[in-house]
Backbone bond lengths (Angstrom), bond angles and torsions (degrees), N, CA, C in turn:
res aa  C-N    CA-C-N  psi(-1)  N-CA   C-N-CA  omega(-1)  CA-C   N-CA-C  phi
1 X - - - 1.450 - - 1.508 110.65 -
2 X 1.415 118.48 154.40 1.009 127.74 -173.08 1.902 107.40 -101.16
3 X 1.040 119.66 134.45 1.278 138.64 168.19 1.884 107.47 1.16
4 X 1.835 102.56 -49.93 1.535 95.04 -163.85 1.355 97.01 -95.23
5 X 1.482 112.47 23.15 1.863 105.01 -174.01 1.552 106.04 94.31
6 X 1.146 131.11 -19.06 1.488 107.93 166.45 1.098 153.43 -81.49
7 X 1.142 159.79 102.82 0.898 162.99 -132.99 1.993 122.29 -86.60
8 X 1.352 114.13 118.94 1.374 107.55 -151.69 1.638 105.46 -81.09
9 X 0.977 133.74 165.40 1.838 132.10 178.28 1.471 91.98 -117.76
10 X 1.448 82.42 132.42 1.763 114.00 -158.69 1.830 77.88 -100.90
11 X 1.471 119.27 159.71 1.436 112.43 158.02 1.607 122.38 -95.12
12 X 1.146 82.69 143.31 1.881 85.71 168.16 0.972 128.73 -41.20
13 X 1.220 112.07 128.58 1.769 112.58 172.95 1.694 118.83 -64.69
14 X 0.995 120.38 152.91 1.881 114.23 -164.81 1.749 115.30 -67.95
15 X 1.157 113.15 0.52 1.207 150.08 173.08 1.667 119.15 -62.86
16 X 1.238 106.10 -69.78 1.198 126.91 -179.37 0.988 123.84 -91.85
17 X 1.799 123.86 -18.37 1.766 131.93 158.64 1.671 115.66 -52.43
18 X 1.214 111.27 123.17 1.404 108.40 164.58 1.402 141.26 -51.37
19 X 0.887 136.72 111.44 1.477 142.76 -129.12 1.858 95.08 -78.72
20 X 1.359 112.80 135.20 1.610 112.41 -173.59 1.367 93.66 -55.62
21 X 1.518 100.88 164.50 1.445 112.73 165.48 1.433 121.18 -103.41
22 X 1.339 137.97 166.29 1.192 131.91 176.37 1.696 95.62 -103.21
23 X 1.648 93.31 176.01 1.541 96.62 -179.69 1.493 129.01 -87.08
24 X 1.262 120.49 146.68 1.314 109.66 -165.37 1.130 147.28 -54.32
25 X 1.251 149.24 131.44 1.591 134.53 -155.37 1.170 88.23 104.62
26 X 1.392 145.99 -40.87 1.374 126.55 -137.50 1.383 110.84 -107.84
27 X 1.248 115.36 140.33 1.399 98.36 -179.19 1.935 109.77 -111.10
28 X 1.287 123.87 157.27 1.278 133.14 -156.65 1.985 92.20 -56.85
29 X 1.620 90.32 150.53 1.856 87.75 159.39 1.230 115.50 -101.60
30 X 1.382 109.38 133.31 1.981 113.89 174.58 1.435 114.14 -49.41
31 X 1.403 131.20 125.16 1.575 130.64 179.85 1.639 95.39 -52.25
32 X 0.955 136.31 -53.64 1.587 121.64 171.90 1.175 118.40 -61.22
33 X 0.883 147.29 -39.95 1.883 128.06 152.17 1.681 96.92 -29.48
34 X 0.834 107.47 -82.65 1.825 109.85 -160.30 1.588 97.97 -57.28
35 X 1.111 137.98 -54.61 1.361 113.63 173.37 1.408 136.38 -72.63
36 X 1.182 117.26 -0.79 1.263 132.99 -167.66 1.410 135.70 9.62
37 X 1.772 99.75 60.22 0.947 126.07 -168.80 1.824 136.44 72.35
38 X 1.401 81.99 31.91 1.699 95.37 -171.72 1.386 84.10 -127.23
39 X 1.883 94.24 -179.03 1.699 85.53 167.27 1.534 104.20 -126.85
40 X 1.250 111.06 64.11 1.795 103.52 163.71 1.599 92.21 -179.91
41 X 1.237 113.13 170.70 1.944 117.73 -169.00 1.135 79.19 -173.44
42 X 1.579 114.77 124.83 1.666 109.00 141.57 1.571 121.16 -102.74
43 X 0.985 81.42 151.76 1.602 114.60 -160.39 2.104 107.45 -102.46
44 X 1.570 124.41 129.73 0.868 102.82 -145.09 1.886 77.19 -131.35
45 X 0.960 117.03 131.58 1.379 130.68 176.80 1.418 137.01 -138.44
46 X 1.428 146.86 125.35 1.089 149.17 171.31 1.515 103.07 74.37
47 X 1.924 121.76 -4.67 1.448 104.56 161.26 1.701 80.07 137.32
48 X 1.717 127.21 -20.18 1.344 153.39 -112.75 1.843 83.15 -127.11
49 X 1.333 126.85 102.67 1.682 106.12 144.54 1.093 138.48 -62.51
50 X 1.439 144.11 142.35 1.398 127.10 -169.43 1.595 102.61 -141.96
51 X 1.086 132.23 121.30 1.781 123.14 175.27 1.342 102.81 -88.58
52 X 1.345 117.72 146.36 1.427 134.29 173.54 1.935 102.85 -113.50
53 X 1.045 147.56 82.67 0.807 142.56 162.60 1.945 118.12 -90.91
54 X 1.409 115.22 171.26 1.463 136.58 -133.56 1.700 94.16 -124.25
55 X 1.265 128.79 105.70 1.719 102.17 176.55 1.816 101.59 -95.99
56 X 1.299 100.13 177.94 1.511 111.39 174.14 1.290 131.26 -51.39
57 X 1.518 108.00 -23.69 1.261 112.78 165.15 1.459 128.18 -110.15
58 X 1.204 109.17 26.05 1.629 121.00 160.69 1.488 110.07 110.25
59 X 0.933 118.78 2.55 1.724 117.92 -158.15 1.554 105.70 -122.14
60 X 1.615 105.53 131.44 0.996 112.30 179.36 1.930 132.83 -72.87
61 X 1.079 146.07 147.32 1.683 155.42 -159.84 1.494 91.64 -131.65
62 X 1.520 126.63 120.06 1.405 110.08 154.58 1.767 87.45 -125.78
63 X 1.449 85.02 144.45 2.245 81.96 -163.63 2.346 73.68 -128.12
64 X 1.193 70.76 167.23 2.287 90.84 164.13 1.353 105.12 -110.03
């Protein structure tokens, strides 16, 4: 708490944020579609390369 009694908002851990939504109609793409059986694809956006790679324990990294 802060001095006059208030209390400050800490942020959410990435955990507990509600996961964005995609747009409607659309339905999600399978990480294997986009990797197609590898474990990394780059992905090229706004002019911007971006790799999406796969780690060993299931979870996705997309780095620039």
């Amino acid at each position: 708490m802060t001095s006059d009694g208030a209390s400050q908002r800490q942020p959410q851990p990435a955990a507990s944020r509600p996961a964005p939504r995609s747009e409607p109609g659309r339905p999600p793409v399978d990480s294997a579609t986009l990797l197609q059986g590898g474990r990394c694809v780059e992905i090229r956006h706004n002019g911007e390369v971006y790799r999406l790679q796969a780690t060993r324990l299931g979870k996705l990294i997309l780095t620039k």
